[in-house]
Backbone as a chain_set.jsonl record, in Angstrom:
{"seq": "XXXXXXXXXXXXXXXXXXXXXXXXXXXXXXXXXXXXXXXXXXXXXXXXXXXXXXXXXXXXXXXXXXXXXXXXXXXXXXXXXXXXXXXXXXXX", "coords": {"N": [[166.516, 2.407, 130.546], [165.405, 5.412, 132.217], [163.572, 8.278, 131.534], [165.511, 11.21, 131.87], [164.175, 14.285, 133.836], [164.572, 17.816, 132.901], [164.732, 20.472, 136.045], [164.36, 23.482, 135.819], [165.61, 26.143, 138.514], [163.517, 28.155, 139.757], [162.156, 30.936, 138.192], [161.148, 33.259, 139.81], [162.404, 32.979, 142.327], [164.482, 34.194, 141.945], [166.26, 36.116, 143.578], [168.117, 38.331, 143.492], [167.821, 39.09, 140.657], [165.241, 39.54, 140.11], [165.446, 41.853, 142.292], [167.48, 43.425, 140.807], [165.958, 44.289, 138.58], [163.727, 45.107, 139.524], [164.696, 47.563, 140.43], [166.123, 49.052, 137.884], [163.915, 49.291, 136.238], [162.48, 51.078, 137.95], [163.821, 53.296, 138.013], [164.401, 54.044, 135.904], [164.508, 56.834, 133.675], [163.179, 57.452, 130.733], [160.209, 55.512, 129.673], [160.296, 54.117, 127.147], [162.766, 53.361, 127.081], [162.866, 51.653, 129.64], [160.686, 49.976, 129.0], [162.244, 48.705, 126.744], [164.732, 47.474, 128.156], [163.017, 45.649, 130.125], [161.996, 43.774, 127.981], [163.685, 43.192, 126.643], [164.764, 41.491, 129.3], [163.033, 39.713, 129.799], [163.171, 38.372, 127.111], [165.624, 37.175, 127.274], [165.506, 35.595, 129.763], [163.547, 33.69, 128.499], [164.376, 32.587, 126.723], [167.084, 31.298, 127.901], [165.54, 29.536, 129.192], [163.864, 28.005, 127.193], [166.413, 26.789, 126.007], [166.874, 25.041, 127.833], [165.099, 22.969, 127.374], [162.344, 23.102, 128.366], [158.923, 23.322, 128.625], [156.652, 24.725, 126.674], [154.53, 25.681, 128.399], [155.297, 25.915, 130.836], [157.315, 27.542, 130.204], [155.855, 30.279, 130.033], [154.636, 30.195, 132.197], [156.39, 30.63, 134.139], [158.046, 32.761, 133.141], [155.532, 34.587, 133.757], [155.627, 33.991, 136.832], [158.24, 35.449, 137.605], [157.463, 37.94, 136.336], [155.279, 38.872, 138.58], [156.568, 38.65, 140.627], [158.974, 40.956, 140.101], [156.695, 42.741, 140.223], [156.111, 42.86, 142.47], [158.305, 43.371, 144.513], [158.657, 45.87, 143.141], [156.725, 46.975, 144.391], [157.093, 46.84, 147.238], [159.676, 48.203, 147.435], [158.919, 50.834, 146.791], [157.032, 51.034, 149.395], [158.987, 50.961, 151.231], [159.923, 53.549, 150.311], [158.337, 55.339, 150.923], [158.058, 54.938, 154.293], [160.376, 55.811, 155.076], [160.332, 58.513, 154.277], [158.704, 59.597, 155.254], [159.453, 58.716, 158.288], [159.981, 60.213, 161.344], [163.397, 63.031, 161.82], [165.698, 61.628, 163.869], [164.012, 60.115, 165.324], [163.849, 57.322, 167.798]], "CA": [[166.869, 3.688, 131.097], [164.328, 6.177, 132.223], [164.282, 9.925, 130.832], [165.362, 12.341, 133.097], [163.551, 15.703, 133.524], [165.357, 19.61, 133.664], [163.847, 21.129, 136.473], [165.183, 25.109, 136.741], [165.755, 27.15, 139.418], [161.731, 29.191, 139.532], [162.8, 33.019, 138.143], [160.511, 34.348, 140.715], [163.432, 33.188, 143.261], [165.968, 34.508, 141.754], [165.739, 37.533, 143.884], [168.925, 39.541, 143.232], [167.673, 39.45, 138.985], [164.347, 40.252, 140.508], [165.281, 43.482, 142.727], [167.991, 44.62, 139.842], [165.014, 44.754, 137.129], [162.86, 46.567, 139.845], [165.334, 48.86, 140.661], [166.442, 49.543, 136.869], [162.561, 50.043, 136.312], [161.836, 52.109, 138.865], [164.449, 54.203, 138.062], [164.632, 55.037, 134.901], [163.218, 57.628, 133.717], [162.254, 57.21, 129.746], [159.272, 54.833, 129.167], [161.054, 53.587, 126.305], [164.171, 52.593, 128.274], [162.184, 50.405, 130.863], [160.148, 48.811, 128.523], [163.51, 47.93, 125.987], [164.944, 46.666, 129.248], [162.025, 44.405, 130.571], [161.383, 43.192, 127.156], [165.284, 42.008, 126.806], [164.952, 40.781, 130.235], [162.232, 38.482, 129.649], [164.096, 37.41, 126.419], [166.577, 36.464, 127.802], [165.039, 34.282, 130.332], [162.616, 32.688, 127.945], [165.694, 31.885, 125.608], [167.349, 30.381, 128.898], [164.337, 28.056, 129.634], [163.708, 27.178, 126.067], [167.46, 26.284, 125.912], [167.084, 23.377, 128.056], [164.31, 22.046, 126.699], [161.15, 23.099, 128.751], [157.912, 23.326, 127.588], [156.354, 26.451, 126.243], [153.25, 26.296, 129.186], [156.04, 25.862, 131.931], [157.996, 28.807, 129.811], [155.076, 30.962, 130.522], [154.158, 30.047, 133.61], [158.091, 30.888, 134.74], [157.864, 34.193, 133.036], [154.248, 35.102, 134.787], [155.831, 34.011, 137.8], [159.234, 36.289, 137.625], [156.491, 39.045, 136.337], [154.73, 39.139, 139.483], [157.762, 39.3, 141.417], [159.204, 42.175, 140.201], [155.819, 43.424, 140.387], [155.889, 42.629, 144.039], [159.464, 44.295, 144.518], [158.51, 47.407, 143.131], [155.683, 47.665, 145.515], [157.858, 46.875, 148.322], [160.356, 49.231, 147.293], [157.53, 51.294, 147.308], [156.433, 50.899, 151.078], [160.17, 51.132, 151.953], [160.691, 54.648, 150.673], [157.075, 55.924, 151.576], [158.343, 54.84, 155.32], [161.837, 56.487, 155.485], [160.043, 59.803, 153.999], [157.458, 59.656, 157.054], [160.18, 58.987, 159.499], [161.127, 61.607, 161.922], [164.522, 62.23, 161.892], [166.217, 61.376, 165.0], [163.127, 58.694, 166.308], [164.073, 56.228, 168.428]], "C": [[165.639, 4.572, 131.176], [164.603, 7.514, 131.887], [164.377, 11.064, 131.94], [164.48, 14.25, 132.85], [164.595, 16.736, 134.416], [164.33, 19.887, 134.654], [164.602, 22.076, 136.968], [164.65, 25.303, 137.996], [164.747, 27.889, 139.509], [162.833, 30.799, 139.161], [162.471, 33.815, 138.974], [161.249, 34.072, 141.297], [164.501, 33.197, 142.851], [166.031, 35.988, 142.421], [167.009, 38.392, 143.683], [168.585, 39.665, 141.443], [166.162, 39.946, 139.423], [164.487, 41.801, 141.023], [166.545, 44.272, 141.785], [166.923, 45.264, 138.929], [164.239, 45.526, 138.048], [163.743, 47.774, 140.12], [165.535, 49.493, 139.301], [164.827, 50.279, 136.308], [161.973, 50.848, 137.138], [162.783, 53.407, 139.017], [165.218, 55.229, 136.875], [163.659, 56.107, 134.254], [162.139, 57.92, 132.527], [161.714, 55.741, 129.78], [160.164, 53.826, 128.286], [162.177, 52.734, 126.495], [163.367, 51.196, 128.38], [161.509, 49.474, 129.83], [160.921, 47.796, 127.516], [164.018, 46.897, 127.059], [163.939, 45.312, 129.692], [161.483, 43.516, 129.014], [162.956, 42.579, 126.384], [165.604, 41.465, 127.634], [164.173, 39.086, 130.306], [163.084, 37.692, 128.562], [164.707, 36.471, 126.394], [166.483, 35.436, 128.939], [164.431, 33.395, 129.657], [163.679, 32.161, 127.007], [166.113, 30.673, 126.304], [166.74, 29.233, 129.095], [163.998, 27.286, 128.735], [164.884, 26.27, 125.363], [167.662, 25.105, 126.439], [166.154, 22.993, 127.774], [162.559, 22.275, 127.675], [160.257, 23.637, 127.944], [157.185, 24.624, 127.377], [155.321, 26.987, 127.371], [154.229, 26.718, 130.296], [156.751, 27.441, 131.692], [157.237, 30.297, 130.225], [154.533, 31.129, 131.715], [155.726, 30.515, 134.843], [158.197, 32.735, 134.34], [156.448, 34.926, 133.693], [154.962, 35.173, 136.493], [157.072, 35.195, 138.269], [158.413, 37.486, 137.212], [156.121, 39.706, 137.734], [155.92, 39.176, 140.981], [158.326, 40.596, 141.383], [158.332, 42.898, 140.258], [156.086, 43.829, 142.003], [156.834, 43.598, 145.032], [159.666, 45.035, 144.228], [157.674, 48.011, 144.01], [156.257, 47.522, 147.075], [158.738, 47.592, 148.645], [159.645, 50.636, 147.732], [157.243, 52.36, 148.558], [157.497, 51.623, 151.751], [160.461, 53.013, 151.568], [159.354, 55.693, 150.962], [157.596, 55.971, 153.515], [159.731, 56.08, 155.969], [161.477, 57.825, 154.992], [159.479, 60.114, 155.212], [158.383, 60.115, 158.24], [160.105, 60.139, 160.414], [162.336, 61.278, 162.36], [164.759, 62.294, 163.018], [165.262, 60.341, 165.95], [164.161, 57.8, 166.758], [163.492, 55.076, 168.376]], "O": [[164.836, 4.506, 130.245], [165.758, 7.938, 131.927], [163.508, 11.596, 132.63], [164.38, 15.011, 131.888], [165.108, 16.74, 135.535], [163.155, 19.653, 134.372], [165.304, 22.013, 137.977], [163.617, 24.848, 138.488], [165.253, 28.954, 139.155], [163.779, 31.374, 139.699], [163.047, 34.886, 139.164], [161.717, 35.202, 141.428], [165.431, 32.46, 143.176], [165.836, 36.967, 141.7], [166.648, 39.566, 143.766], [169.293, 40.527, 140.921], [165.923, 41.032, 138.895], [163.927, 42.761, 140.493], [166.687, 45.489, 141.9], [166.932, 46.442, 138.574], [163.936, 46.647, 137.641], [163.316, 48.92, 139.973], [165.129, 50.655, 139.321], [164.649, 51.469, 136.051], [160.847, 51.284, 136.9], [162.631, 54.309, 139.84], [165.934, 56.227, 136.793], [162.431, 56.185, 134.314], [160.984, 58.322, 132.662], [162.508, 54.807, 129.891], [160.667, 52.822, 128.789], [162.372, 51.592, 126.079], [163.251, 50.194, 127.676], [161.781, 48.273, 129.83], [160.627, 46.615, 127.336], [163.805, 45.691, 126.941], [164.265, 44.137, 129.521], [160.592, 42.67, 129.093], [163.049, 41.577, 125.675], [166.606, 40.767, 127.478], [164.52, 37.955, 130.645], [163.633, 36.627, 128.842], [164.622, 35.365, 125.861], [167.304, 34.524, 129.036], [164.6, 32.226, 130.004], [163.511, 31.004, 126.622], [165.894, 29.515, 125.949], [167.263, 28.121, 129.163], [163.778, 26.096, 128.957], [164.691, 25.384, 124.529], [168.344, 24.214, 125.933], [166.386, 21.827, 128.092], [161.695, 21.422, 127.466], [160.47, 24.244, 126.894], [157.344, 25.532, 128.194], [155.098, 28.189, 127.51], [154.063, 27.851, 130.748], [156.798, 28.32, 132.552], [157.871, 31.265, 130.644], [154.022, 32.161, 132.149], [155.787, 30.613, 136.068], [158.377, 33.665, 135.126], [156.647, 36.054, 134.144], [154.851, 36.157, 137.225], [156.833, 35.834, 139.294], [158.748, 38.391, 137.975], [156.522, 40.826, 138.05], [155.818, 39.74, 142.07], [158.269, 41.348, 142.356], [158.729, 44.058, 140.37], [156.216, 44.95, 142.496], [156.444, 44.315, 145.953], [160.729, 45.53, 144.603], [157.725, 49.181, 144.388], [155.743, 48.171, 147.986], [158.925, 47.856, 149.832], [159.82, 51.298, 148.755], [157.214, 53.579, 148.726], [157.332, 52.545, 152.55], [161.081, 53.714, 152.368], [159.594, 56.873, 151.218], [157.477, 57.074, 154.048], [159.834, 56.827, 156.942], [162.4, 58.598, 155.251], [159.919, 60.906, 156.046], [158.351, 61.144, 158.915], [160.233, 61.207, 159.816], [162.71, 60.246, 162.917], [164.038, 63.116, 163.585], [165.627, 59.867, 167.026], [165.202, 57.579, 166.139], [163.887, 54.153, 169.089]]}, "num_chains": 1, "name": "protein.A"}
Protein backbone atom coordinates (compact mmCIF):
# COMPACT_ATOMS: atom_id res chain seq x y z
CA UNK A 1 0.00 0.00 0.00
CA UNK A 2 1.34 3.42 -0.66
CA UNK A 3 0.78 6.44 1.90
CA UNK A 4 -1.51 8.84 0.85
CA UNK A 5 -0.87 12.61 1.27
CA UNK A 6 -3.61 15.54 2.82
CA UNK A 7 -3.44 18.17 0.48
CA UNK A 8 -5.81 21.36 1.85
CA UNK A 9 -7.66 23.71 0.19
CA UNK A 10 -4.54 26.97 0.03
CA UNK A 11 -6.15 29.68 2.83
CA UNK A 12 -5.14 32.35 0.49
CA UNK A 13 -8.24 30.97 -1.71
CA UNK A 14 -10.50 30.88 0.61
CA UNK A 15 -11.71 34.25 -0.35
CA UNK A 16 -14.99 34.78 1.54
CA UNK A 17 -12.59 34.01 5.18
CA UNK A 18 -10.19 36.28 3.43
CA UNK A 19 -12.55 39.46 2.67
CA UNK A 20 -14.51 38.78 6.22
CA UNK A 21 -11.03 39.21 8.21
CA UNK A 22 -10.32 42.30 5.93
CA UNK A 23 -13.44 43.73 6.43
CA UNK A 24 -13.55 42.95 10.36
CA UNK A 25 -9.96 44.60 10.31
CA UNK A 26 -10.58 47.39 8.54
CA UNK A 27 -13.31 48.15 10.49
CA UNK A 28 -12.80 48.00 13.72
CA UNK A 29 -11.85 50.51 15.43
CA UNK A 30 -9.71 49.41 18.76
CA UNK A 31 -6.16 48.15 17.92
CA UNK A 32 -6.64 45.65 20.46
CA UNK A 33 -9.81 44.20 18.89
CA UNK A 34 -8.14 43.61 15.38
CA UNK A 35 -5.17 42.25 16.61
CA UNK A 36 -7.29 39.63 19.27
CA UNK A 37 -9.21 38.86 16.10
CA UNK A 38 -6.30 38.18 13.56
CA UNK A 39 -4.41 36.41 16.17
CA UNK A 40 -7.57 33.90 16.81
CA UNK A 41 -7.93 33.82 13.17
CA UNK A 42 -4.64 32.54 12.41
CA UNK A 43 -5.14 30.07 15.37
CA UNK A 44 -7.57 28.73 14.24
CA UNK A 45 -6.29 27.97 10.87
CA UNK A 46 -2.95 26.74 12.06
CA UNK A 47 -4.89 24.33 14.52
CA UNK A 48 -6.96 23.28 11.28
CA UNK A 49 -3.78 22.42 9.24
CA UNK A 50 -1.94 20.90 12.10
CA UNK A 51 -5.11 18.76 12.64
CA UNK A 52 -4.60 16.84 9.60
CA UNK A 53 -1.30 16.24 9.87
CA UNK A 54 0.73 18.82 7.75
CA UNK A 55 3.98 19.84 8.29
CA UNK A 56 4.97 22.83 10.31
CA UNK A 57 7.01 24.55 6.96
CA UNK A 58 3.78 23.92 4.81
CA UNK A 59 1.80 25.33 8.14
CA UNK A 60 3.70 28.47 7.68
CA UNK A 61 3.90 28.78 4.35
CA UNK A 62 -0.26 28.48 4.34
CA UNK A 63 -0.45 31.08 7.00
CA UNK A 64 2.13 33.62 5.02
CA UNK A 65 0.10 32.89 2.17
CA UNK A 66 -3.59 33.71 3.76
CA UNK A 67 -1.44 36.80 5.37
CA UNK A 68 -0.75 38.33 2.18
CA UNK A 69 -4.14 37.94 1.03
CA UNK A 70 -5.88 39.71 3.40
CA UNK A 71 -3.16 42.05 3.02
CA UNK A 72 -4.06 42.28 -0.60
CA UNK A 73 -7.93 42.67 0.21
CA UNK A 74 -7.49 45.43 2.37
CA UNK A 75 -5.65 47.28 -0.26
CA UNK A 76 -8.24 46.56 -2.71
CA UNK A 77 -10.87 47.54 -0.48
CA UNK A 78 -8.83 50.38 -0.32
CA UNK A 79 -8.80 51.40 -4.13
CA UNK A 80 -12.55 50.56 -4.15
CA UNK A 81 -13.61 53.20 -1.67
CA UNK A 82 -10.88 55.84 -2.74
CA UNK A 83 -12.84 55.42 -6.32
CA UNK A 84 -16.54 55.74 -5.25
CA UNK A 85 -15.35 58.95 -3.08
CA UNK A 86 -13.81 60.52 -6.43
CA UNK A 87 -16.84 59.63 -8.40
CA UNK A 88 -19.11 62.30 -9.55
CA UNK A 89 -22.39 61.68 -8.67
CA UNK A 90 -24.61 61.15 -11.50
CA UNK A 91 -21.43 60.15 -14.21
CA UNK A 92 -22.25 58.17 -16.83
Amino acid sequence: MSECQMIPFPLKARVGKVRRCAEVLQTTAHKATRESYWFRTVAQLRAKLEEIGLPDEQVREQVRGFRTAVENECHRRNVVEIKARNAPDGAA
